[in-house]
C-alpha positions in Angstrom: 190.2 150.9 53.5 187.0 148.9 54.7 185.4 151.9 55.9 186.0 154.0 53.0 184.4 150.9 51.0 181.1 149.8 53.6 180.4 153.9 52.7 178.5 152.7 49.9 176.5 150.1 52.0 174.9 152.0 54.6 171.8 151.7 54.2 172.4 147.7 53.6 169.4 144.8 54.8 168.6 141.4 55.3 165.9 138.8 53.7 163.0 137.9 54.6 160.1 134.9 54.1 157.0 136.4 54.0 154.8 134.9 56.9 152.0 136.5 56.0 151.7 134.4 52.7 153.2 130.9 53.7 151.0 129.3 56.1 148.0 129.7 54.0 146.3 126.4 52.8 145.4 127.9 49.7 148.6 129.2 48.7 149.6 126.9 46.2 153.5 126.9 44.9 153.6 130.0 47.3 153.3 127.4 50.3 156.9 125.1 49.0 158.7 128.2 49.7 159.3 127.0 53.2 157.9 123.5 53.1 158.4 121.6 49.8 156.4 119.1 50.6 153.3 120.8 50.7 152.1 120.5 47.0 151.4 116.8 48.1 147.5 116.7 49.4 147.2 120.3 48.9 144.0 122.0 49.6 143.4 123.5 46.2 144.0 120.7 43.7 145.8 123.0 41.4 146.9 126.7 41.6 148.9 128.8 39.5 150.7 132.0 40.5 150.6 134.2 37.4 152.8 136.6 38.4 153.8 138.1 42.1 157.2 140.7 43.3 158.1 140.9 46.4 160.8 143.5 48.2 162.2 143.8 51.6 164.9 145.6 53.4 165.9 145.4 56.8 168.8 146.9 59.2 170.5 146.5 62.4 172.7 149.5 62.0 170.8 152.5 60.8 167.1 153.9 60.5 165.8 156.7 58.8 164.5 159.5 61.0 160.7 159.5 61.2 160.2 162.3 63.2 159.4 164.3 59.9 156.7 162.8 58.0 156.0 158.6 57.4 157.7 156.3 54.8 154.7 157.2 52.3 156.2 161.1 52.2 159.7 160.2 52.0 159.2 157.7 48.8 157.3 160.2 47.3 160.2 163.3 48.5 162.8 160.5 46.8 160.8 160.6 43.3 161.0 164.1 43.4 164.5 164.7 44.3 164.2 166.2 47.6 166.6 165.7 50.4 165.6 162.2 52.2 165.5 162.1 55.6 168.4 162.1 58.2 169.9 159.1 58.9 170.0 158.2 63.2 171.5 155.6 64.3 170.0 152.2 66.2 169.7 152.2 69.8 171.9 148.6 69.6 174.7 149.7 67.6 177.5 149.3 70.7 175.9 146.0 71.5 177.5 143.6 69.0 178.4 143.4 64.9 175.6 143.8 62.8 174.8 142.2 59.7 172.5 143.0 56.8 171.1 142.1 53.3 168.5 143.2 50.7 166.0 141.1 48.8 164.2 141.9 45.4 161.9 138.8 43.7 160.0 138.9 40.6 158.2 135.8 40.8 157.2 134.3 36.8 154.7 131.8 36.4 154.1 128.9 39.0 152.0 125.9 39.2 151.4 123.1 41.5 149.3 120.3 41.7 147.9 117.7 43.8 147.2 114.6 42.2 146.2 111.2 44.5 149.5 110.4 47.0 151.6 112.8 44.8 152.0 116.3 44.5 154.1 118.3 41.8 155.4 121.8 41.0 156.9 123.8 38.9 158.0 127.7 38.8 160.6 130.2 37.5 161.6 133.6 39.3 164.4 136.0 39.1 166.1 136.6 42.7 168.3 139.6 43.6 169.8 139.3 46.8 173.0 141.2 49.3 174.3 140.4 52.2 176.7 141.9 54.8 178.2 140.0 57.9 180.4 140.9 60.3 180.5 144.6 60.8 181.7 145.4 64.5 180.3 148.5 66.6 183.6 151.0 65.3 183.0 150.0 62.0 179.7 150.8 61.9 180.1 154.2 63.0 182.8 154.6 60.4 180.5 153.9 57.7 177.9 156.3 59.3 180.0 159.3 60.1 182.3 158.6 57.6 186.2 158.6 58.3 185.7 162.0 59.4 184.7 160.9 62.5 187.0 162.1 65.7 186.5 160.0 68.4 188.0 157.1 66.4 190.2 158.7 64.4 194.0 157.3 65.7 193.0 154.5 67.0 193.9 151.3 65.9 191.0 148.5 65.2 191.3 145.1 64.1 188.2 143.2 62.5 188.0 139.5 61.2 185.4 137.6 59.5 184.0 140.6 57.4 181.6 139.9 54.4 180.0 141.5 51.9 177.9 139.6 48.9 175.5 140.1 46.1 174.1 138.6 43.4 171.2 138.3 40.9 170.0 135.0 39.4 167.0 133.8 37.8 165.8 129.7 38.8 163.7 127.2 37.2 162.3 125.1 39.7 160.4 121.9 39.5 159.1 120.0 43.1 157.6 116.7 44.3 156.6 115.6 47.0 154.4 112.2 48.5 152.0 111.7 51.2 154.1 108.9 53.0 151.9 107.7 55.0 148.0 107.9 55.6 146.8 106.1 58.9 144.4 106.9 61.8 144.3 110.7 62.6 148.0 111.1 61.3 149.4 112.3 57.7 153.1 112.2 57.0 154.3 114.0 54.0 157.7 114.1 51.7 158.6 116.4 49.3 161.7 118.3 47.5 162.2 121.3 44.7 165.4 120.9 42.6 166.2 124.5 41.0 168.3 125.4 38.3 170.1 128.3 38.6 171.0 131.3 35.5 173.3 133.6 37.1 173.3 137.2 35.4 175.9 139.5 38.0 177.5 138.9 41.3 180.0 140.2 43.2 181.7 139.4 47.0 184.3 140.8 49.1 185.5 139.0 52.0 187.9 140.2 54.9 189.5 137.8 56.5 191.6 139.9 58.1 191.8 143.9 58.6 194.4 145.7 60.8 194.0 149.6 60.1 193.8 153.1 62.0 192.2 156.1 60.1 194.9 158.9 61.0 192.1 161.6 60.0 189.4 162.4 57.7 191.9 162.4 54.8 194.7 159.6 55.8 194.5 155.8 56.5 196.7 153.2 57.4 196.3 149.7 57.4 198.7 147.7 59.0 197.6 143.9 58.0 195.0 142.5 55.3 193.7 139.2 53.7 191.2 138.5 52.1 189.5 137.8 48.4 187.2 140.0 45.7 185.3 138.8 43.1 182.7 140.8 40.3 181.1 139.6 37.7 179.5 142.1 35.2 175.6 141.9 34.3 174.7 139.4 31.3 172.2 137.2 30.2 173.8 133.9 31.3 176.6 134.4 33.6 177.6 130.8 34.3 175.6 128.3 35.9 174.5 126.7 39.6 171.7 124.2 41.0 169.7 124.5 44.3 167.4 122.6 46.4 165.2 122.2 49.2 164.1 119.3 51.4 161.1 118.7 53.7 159.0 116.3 55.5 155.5 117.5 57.6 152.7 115.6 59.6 149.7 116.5 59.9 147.0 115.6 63.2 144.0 115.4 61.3 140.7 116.2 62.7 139.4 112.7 60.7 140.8 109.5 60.5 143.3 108.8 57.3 142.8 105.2 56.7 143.2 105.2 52.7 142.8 108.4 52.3 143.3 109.6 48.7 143.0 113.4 48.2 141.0 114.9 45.4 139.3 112.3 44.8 135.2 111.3 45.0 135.8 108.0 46.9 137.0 109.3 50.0 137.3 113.1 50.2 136.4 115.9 48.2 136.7 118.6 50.6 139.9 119.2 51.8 140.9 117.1 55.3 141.6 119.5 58.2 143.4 119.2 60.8 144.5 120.0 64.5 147.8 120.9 63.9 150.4 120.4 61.2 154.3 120.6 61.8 156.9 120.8 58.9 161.0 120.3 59.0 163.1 121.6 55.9 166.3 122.6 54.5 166.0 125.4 52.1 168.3 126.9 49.6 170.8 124.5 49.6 173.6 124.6 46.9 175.2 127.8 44.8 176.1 129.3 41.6 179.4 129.8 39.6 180.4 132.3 37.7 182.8 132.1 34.6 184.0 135.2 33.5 184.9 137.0 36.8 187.8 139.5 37.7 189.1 137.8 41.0 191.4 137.8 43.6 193.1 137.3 46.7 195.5 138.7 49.1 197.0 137.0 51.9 198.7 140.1 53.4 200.3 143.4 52.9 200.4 146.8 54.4 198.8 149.8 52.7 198.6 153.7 53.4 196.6 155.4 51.4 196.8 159.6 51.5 193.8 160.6 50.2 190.6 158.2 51.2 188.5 159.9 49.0 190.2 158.2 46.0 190.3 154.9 46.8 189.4 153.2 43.6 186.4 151.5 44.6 184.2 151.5 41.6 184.4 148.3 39.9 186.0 145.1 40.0 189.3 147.0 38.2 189.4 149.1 40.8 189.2 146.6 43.8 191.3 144.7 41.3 194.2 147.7 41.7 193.5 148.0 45.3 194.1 144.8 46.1 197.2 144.6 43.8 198.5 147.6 45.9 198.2 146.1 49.3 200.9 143.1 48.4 201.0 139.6 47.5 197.7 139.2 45.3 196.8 136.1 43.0 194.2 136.3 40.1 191.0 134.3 39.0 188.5 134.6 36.8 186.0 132.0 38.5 183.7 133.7 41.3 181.5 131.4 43.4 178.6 132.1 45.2 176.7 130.0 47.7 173.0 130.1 48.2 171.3 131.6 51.3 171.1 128.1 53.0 168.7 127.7 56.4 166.5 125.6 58.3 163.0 125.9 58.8 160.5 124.5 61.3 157.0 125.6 61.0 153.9 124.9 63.2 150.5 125.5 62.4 147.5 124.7 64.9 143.9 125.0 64.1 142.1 127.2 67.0 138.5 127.4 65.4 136.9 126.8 62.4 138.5 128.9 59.5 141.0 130.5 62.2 144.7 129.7 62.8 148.3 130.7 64.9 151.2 129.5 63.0 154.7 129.9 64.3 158.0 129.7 62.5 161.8 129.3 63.2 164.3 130.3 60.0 168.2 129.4 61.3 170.7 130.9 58.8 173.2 128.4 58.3 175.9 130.3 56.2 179.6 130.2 57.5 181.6 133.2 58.7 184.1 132.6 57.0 182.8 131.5 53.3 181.1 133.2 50.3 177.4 132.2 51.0 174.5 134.8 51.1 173.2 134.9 54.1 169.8 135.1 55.6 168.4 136.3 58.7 167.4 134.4 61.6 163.8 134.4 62.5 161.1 134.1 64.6 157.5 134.8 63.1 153.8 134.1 65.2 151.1 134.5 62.6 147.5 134.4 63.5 145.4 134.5 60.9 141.6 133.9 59.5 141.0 131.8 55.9 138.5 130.6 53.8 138.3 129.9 49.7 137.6 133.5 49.5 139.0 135.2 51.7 142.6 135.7 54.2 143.8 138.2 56.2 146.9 137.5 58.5 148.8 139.4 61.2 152.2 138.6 61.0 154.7 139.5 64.3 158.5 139.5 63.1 161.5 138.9 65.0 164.4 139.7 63.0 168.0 137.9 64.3 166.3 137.3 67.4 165.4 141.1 68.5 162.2 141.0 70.5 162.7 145.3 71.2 162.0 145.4 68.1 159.4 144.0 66.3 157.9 144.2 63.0 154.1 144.2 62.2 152.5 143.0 59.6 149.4 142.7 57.4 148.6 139.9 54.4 144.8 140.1 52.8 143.9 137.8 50.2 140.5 138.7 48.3 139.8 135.6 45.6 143.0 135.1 44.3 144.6 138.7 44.9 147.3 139.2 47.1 148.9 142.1 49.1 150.9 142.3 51.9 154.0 143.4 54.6 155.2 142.0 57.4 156.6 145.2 58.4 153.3 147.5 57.8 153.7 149.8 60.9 155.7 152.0 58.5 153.2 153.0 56.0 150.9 153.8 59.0 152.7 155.7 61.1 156.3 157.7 62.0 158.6 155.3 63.4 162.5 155.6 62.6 162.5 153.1 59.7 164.9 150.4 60.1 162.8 148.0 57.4 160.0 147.9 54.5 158.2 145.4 52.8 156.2 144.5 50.4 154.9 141.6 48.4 152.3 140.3 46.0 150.6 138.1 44.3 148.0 137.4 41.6 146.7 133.4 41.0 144.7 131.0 39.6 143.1 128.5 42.1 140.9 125.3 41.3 139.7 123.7 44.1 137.9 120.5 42.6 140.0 117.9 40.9 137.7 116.7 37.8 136.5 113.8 39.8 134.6 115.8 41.9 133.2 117.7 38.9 131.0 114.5 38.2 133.1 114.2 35.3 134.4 110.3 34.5 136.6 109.1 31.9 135.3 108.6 28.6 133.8 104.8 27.6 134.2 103.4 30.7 131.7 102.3 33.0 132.0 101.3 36.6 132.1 98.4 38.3 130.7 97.6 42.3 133.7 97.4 44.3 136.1 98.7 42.3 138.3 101.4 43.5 137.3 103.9 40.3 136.5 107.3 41.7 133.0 108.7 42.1 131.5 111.5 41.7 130.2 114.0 44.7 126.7 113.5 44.9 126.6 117.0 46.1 129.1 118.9 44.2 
């Protein structure tokens, strides 16, 4: 039954965090994606992201064949109806179960701010996300070949822990975060986003467990099955959820701290640079529920189904009556969804002036066995070159840990104008394409707080020794 289903997810992908884009120091609400505390001491002392959209998709099971013509072609072959190109499968597939997801963002206004000690966001986005855990080497051929497949055909399989998810939400964020703690060369900073969550559609299947033979490419049998569905339908407001993220960085400044107060005449206009800056967090905590879903379990059953091109897979009814087929099912019309929960550890070291190497670590931390997205695991290394004006990074890409094969990537900021990939190689050249990506982003950046504008508040004068900012003799 699975395979017949996971037909319809072959060419599935994972997430990704856009590597190229995050490390920058002038990236504004951009930056809390992976460190939420960030927006406290920020270089620019206000930014706003006017509008941005990012997609990615990534595979561990399937490419398509590049031995034709380059991504470029095909997308433009796909707007025209033509045949795409042949699907091949990966050089890994008998290694170990594959997983997958796919990403789509379009990313609404954002704005953050650094004001003194404190630092404070706020943003709203619309996320649509899929994920797929758990699919073992057999299966995957199954949903490749399809069930017409002979060298497995007969054969009795047995697969556990297999998950497939999707859902679409939109989030209002708002963040805040503190510098802690200001003293010699060292900067310690705090910081969290709490999100709101609108869910418009979702829908999850989960395996638990799934004992079956495919007799031939007509007849299947399965022999033992549990597990739970859930669908909810696309609407404006399909229940309700919260989310957050947590952080804390230090910073090895290239200037002692003592009292420093960013932003602000007194004691530091420019923004304070540093050796090397390290950040801890725990993204995408929490999860979303939805109210008016067709659910269901089943805890076990046997099932043979004749004819496996009429499995009623198209909708929830249909898994709904499939389910209810295979033996002892029980009902719902509640459907949770978790978040695609990870941690994050990010390093960032200062080679020359205006040039950097940044490294991250993203660890998935969603169950096998529960209904949370899930993210992939990776490893990025990101030189890159940044002033006010201009960025340009180089983003290198492991994705769940695969170091055969890498993606490449290329981020260019020009004012406040953003466009990159971290997987550009495919727009370039003709490898088999296992992954694209895209994202973008168009801002607002002031760098001077009005302090260091010469600009002092109205009918007041001031007084030696106080501890009223200045104004920048040199602007």
């Amino acid at each position: 039954m699975l395979p017949a289903l996971l037909l319809l997810a072959a060419a599935s992908v994972q997430a990704q965090e856009q590597f190229g884009l995050v490390h920058g120091n002038w990236s504004g609400p951009d930056a809390l994606a992976l460190d939420p505390s960030r927006s406290a001491g920020q270089w620019p002392y206000a930014s706003v992201r006017l509008i941005g959209a990012d997609l990615f998709a990534w595979n561990d099971l399937v490419a398509l064949s590049g031995a034709d013509h380059g991504l470029l072609r095909e997308v433009r072959n796909g707007i025209r109806g033509r045949v795409p190109a042949a699907i091949v499968l990966r050089e890994s597939l008998n290694e170990d179960r594959k997983q997958g997801g796919v990403v789509a963002a379009l990313d609404g206004p954002a704005f953050s701010l650094a004001s003194g000690l404190h630092g404070f966001g706020v943003g709203i986005r619309t996320r649509a996300m899929a994920s797929i855990t758990g699919i073992s080497p057999h299966m995957g051929r199954f949903i490749v070949h399809g069930p017409g497949y002979r060298p497995q055909q007969g054969q009795r399989y047995r697969d556990t822990h297999v998950r497939a998810l999707a859902a679409t939400w939109t989030e209002l964020s708002l963040n805040y975060a503190r510098i802690l703690r200001a003293a010699g060369f060292g900067l310690w900073r705090a910081g969290a986003t709490l999100r709101y969550l609108v869910p418009h559609a979702g829908a999850a299947l989960r395996m638990d467990v799934l004992d079956f033979t495919v007799v031939d490419s007509m007849r299947a049998e399965v022999h033992e099955m549990s597990g739970a569905f859930g669908a909810a339908m696309p609407e404006g407001v399909a229940g309700s959820g919260w989310g957050a993220d947590v952080g804390i960085s230090y910073e090895r400044t290239m200037e002692k701290v003592d009292r420093y107060l960013p932003h602000r005449a007194s004691n530091g206009c420019a923004p304070m640079a540093y050796r090397y800056r390290l950040a801890a967090s725990v993204i995408d905590l929490g999860g979303m529920r939805f109210d008016r879903a067709v659910a269901g379990s089943v805890q076990a059953g046997s099932l043979t189904i004749p004819d496996l091109g009429a499995v009623p897979v198209q909708g929830a009814e249909g898994m709904d009556s499939l389910f209810a087929a295979a033996g002892d099912m029980a009902r719902s019309t509640q459907l949770r969804i978790g978040a695609p929960t990870a941690v994050a550890l990010l390093y960032d070291q200062r080679v020359a002036e205006h040039a950097y190497i940044a490294l991250a670590w993203v660890q998935q931390l969603s169950a096998r066995t529960g209904d949370r997205l899930r993210r992939p695991n990776t490893l990025a290394l990101t030189p890159r070159f940044e002033s006010r004006w201009f960025e340009a990074a180089l983003p290198v890409v492991l994705h769940e840990y695969g170091w055969r094969r890498p993606s490449v990537g290329l981020m260019l900021r020009l004012g406040d104008l953003v466009i990159g990939s971290d997987h550009v190689l495919p727009f370039l050249f003709r490898p088999d394409v296992d992954a694209v990506d895209l994202y973008l982003r168009l801002r607002i950046t002031i760098g001077r707080s009005p302090y260091c504008k010469g600009r002092r508040r109205a009918g007041r004068r001031h007084l030696p020794g106080s501890g009223e900012a200045m104004p920048c003799a040199m602007p």
